[in-house]
C-alpha positions as CSV (number, residue, x, y, z in Angstrom):
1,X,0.0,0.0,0.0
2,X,1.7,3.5,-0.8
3,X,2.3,5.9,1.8
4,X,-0.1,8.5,2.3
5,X,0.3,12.1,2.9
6,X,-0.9,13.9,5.5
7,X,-3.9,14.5,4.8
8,X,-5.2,11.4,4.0
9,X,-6.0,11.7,0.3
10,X,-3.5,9.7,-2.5
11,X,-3.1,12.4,-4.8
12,X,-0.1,11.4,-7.0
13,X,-0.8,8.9,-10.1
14,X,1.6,6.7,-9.0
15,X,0.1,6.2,-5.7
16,X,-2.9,6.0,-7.1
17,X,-2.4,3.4,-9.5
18,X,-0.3,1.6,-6.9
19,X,-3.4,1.6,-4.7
20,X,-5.5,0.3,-7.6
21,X,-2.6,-3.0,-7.8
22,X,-3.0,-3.4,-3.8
23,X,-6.7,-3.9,-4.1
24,X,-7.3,-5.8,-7.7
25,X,-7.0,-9.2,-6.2
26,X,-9.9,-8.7,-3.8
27,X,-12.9,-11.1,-4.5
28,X,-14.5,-7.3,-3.9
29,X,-14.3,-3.8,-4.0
30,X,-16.2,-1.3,-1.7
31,X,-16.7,2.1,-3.7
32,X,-18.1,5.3,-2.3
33,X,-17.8,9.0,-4.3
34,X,-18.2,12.1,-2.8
35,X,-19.1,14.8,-4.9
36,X,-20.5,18.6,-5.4
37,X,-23.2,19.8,-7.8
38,X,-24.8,22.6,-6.2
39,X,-23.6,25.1,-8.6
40,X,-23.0,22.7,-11.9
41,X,-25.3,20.3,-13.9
42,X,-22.1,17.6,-14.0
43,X,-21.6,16.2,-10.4
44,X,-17.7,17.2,-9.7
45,X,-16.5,14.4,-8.4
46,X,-14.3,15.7,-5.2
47,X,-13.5,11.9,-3.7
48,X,-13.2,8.1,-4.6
49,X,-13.1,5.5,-1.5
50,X,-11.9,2.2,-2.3
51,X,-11.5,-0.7,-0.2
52,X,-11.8,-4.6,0.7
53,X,-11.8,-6.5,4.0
54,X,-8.1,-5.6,5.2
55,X,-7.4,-1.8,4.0
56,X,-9.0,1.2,2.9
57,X,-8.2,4.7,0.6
58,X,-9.1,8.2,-0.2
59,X,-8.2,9.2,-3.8
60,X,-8.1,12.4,-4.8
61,X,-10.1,12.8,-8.4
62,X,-9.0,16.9,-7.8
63,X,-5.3,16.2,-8.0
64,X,-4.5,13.0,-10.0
65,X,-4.0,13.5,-13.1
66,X,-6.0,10.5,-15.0
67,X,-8.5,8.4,-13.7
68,X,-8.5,5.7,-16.6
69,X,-7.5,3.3,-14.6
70,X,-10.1,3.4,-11.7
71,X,-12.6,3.1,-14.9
72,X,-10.7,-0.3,-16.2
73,X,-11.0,-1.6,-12.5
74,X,-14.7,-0.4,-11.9
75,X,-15.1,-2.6,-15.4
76,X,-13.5,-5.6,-14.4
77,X,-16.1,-8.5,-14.1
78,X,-13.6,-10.5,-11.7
79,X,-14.2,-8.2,-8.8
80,X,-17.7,-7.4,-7.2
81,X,-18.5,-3.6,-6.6
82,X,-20.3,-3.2,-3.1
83,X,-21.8,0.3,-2.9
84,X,-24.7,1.8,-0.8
85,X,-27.8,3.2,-2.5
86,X,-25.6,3.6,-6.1
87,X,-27.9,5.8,-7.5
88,X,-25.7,9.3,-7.5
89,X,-22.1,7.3,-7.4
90,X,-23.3,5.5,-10.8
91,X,-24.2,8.9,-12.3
92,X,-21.1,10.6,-11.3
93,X,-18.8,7.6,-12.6
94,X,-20.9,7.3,-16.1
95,X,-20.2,10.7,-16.2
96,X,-17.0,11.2,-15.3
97,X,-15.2,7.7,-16.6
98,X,-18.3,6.9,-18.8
99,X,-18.5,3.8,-17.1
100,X,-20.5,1.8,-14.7
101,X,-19.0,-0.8,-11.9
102,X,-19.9,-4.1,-12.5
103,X,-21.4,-6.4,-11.1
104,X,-22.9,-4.3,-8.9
105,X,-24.1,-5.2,-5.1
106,X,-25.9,-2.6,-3.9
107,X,-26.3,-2.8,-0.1
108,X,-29.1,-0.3,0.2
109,X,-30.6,-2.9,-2.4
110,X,-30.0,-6.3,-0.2
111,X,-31.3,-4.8,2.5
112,X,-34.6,-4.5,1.4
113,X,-34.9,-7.7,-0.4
114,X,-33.8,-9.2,3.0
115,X,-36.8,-7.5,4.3
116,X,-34.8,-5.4,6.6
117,X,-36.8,-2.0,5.3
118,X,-36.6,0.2,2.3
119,X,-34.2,3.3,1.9
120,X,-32.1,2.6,5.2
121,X,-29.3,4.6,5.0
122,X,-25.4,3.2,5.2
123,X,-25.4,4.1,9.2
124,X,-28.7,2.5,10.0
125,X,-27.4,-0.7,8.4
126,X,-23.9,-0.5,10.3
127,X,-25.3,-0.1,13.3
128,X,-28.0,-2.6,13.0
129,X,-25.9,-5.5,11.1
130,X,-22.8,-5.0,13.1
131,X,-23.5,-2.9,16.0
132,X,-21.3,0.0,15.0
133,X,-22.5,3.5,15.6
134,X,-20.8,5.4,13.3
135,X,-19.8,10.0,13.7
136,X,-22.2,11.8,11.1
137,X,-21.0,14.8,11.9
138,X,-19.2,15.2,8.6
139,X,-21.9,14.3,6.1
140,X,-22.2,18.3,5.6
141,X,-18.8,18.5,4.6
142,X,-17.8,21.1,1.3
143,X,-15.7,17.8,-0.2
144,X,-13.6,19.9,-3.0
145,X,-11.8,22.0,-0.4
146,X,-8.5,21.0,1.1
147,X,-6.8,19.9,3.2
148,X,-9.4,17.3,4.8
149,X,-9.5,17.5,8.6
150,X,-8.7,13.9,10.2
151,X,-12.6,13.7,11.4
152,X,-13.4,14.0,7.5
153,X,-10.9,11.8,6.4
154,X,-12.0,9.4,8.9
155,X,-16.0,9.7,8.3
156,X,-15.0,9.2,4.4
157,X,-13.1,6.0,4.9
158,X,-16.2,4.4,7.3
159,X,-18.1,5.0,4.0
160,X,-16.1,2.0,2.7
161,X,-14.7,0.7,5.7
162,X,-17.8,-1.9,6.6
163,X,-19.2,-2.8,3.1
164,X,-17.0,-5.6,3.0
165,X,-18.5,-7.4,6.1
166,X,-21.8,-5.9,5.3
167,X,-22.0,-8.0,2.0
168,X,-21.1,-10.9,3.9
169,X,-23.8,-10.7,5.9
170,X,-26.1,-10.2,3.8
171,X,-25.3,-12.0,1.0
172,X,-26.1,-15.1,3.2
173,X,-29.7,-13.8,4.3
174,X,-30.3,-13.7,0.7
175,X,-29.1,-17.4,-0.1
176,X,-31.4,-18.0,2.7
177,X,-34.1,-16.5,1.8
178,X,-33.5,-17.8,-1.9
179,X,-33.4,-14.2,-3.5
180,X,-30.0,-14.5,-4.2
181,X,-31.1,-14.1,-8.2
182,X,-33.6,-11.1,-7.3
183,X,-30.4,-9.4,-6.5
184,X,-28.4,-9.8,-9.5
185,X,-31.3,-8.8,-11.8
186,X,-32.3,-5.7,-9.5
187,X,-28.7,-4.7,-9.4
188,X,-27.5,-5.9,-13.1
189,X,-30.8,-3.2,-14.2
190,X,-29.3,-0.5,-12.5
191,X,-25.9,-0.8,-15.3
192,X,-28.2,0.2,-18.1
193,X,-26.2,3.4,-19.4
194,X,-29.8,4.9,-20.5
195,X,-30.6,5.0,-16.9
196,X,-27.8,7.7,-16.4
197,X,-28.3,9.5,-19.4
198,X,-31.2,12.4,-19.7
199,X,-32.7,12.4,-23.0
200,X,-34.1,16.6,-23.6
201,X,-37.1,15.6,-24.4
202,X,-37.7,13.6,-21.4
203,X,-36.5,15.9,-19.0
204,X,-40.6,17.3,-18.4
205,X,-40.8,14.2,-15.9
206,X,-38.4,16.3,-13.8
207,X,-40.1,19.2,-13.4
208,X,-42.1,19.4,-10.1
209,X,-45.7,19.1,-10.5
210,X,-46.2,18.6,-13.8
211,X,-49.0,16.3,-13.4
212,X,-50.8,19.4,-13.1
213,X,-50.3,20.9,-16.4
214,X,-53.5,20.5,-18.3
215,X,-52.8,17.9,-21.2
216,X,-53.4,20.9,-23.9
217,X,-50.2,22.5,-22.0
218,X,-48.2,19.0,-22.4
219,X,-45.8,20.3,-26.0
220,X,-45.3,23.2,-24.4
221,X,-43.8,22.0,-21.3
222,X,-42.4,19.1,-23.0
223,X,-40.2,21.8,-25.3
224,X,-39.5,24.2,-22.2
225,X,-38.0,21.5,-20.4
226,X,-35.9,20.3,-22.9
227,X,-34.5,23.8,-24.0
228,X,-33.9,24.3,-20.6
229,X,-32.0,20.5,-20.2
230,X,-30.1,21.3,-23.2
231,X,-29.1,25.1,-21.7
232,X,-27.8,23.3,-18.7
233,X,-26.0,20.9,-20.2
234,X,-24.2,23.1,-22.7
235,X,-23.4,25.7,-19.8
236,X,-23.2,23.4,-17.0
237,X,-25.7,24.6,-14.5
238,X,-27.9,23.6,-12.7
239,X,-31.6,23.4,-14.0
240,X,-32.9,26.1,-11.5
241,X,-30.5,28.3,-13.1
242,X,-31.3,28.3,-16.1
243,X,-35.0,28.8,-14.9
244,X,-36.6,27.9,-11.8
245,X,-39.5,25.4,-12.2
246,X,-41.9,27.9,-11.1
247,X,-41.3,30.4,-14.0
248,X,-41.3,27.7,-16.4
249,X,-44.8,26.5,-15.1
250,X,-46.0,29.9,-15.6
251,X,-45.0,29.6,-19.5
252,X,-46.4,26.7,-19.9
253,X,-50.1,27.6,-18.2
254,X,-49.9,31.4,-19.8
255,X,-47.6,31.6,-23.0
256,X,-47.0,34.4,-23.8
257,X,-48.0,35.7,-27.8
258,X,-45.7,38.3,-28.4
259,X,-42.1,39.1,-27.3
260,X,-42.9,42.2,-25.8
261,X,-45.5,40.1,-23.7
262,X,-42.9,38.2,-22.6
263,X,-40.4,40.6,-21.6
264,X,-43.1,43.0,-19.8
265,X,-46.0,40.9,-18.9
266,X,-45.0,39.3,-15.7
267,X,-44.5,35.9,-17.0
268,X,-40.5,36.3,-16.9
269,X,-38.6,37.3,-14.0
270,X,-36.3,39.8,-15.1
271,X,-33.1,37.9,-15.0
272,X,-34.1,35.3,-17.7
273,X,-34.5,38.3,-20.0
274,X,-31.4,37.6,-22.0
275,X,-33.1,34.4,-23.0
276,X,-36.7,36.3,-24.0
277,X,-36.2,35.3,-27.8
278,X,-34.9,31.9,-27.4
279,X,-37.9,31.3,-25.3
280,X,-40.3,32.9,-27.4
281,X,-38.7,30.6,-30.1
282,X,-39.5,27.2,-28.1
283,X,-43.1,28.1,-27.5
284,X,-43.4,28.8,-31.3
285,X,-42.0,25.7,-32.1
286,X,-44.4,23.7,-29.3
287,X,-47.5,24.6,-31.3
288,X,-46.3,22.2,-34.1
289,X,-45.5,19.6,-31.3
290,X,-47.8,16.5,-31.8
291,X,-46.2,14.5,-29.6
292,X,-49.7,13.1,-27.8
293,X,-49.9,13.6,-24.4
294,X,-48.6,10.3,-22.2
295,X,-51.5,8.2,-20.4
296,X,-50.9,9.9,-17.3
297,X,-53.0,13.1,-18.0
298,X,-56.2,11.1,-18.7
299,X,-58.0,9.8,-15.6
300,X,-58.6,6.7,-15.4
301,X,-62.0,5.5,-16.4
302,X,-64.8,3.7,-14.0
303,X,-63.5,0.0,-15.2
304,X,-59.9,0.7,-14.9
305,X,-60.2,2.2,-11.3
306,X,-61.9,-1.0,-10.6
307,X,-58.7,-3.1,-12.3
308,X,-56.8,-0.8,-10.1
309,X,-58.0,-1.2,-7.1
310,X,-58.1,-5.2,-7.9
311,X,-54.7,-5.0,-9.1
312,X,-53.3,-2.8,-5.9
313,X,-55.0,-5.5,-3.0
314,X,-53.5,-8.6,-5.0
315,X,-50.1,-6.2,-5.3
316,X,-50.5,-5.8,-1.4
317,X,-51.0,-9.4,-0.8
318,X,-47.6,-10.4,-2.6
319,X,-45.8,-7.5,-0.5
320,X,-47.0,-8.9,2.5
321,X,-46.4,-12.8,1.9
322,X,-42.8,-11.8,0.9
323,X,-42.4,-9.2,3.8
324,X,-42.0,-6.6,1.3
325,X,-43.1,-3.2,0.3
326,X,-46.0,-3.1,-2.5
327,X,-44.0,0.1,-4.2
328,X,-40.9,-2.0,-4.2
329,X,-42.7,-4.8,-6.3
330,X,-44.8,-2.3,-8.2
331,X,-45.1,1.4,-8.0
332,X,-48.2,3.3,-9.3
333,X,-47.6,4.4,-12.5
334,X,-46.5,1.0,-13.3
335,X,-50.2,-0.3,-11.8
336,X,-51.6,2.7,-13.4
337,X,-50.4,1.3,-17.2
338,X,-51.8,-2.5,-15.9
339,X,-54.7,-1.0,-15.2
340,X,-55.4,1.0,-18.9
341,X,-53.9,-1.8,-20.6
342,X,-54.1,-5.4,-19.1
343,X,-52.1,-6.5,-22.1
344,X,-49.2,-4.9,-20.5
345,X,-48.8,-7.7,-17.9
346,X,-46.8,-9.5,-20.5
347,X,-43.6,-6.6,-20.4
348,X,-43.3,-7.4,-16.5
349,X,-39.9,-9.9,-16.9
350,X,-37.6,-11.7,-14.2
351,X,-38.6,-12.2,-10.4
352,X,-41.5,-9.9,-10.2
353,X,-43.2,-11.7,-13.0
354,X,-42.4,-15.0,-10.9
355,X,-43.6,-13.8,-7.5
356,X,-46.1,-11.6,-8.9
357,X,-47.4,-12.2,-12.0
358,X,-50.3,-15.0,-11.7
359,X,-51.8,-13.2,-8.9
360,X,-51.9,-10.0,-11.0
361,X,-53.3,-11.8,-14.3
362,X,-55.8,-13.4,-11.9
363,X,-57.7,-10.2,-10.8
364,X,-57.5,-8.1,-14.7
């Protein structure tokens, strides 16, 4: 293992790659990022933990110079990636490396297929699984400044320090329970690059409350959003800076018909001004939109309320015979689609369809 310096953090590429050799013959790897986004779109990643059973390290993504080789380890098939609730750290590695760790065991994940409870963050688990109550007094912590004090150092390393034993652990309650496959396919799903990469034209689903917008509104805010995606990609900022949700709800619900409109009529605050044509532009061009609205703006009808409800109390049957949450199984949109279009049953694939799947066909 190199030497570290004194703060902690391996910031040479030689003691880097080094550290990479140390831990590659490890059956696994425990991975943790720490990263800053409150003033980009692009997560900067500030800190990679890496670790096995026997020794841990901080890298320092600010200061060494090329992080291909993390990428070629994170790729390596040989060596199993154990990270809690993987969500942001697979984001910030497809887009920093442009790749994803593989195979993936998510411990957030195993937790609730063990029945243990869904969402329970890393210190919950530590100090339920092994007793260990860990310092959180460093989660708050501005991770791209320097030096690290020994408390953050410390708190980053217990991100990785435990995973190891963790997986253990639970790996066996999942043999035991028989959902050892339920794991792979739940975490192999989460490696689908599409996953971690926002299409403009989806990007409505992320503005809050849209499922208010009336369905004749749906091509304009389905061409606001994506202007504003692509503006905050090609800058690098994020979304609320390029406009707020609020102001873009208000052009959706009350476009504006003339420039001048725009600029003076209340609908734009001031400092999205510079942007008045461009915007003016995108509302022009969302009255040739024919992209339909998606199902979710239509209520559902008498009959498929019924399905739903029919399809929700067989749902909650399942969830309770496996000791499981219905949402985890399911979530509503997902009924919601069952429920317009029965037919649909026949997309639901791997151990849902198993556990699930004649108990759902049984009630449409």
């Amino acid at each position: 293992m190199p030497e570290i310096s004194i703060n902690g953090l391996l910031q040479s590429q030689a003691d880097f790659v080094s550290a990479l050799e140390t831990l590659a013959p490890s059956p696994v790897l425990a991975l943790d990022t720490e990263f800053m986004r409150e003033r980009s779109y692009r997560p900067q990643l500030c800190l990679v933990q890496l670790g096995d059973a026997a020794q841990q390290v901080c890298i320092d993504p600010l200061h060494v110079e090329d992080l291909k080789p993390l990428g070629a380890q994170l790729a390596d098939t040989r060596q199993i990636k154990l990270v809690h609730a993987a969500a942001q750290d697979l984001e910030v590695l497809h887009q920093r490396l442009g790749i994803l760790p593989a195979p993936l065991f998510d411990t957030q994940l195993a937790a609730t297929l063990c029945g243990l409870g869904e969402q329970m963050g890393y210190a919950n688990l530590i100090e339920r699984l092994l007793g260990i109550v860990l310092d959180k007094s460093s989660s708050r912590t501005d991770w791209s400044q320097r030096p690290l004090t020994p408390e953050q150092y410390r708190y980053a390393l217990d991100d990785v320090r435990y995973l190891p034993e963790v997986h253990e652990i639970l790996s066996e309650k999942l043999n035991a329970l028989g959902r050892a496959q339920w794991m792979r396919e739940d975490c192999a799903a989460q490696l689908d690059p599409a996953r971690w990469t926002v299409e403009p034209l989806d990007a409505w689903r992320r503005v809050k409350a849209w499922q208010r917008v009336p369905k004749a509104a749906f091509s304009r805010l389905r061409q606001l959003a994506a202007w504003r995606e692509q503006q905050a990609q090609a800058r690098d900022l994020p979304r609320r800076w390029v406009m707020d949700d609020d102001s873009l709800l208000r052009l959706v619900n009350r476009p504006p018909r003339t420039l001048k409109a725009l600029q003076h009529g209340g609908a734009l605050p001031p400092q999205f001004f510079p942007d008045a044509e461009a915007l003016m532009a995108v509302l022009m061009q969302a009255e040739h939109d024919l992209t339909p609205a998606p199902p979710a703006w239509m209520p559902l009808q008498e009959t498929e309320r019924e399905r739903f409800a029919r399809l929700a109390d067989a749902l909650d049957t399942c969830a309770q015979t496996l000791n499981l949450s219905a949402s985890f199984l399911l979530n509503r949109s997902e009924l919601e689609r069952l429920a317009r279009e029965p037919a649909a049953l026949d997309a639901l694939q791997g151990w849902r369809a198993a556990v699930c799947g004649t108990a759902l066909s049984a009630v449409l």
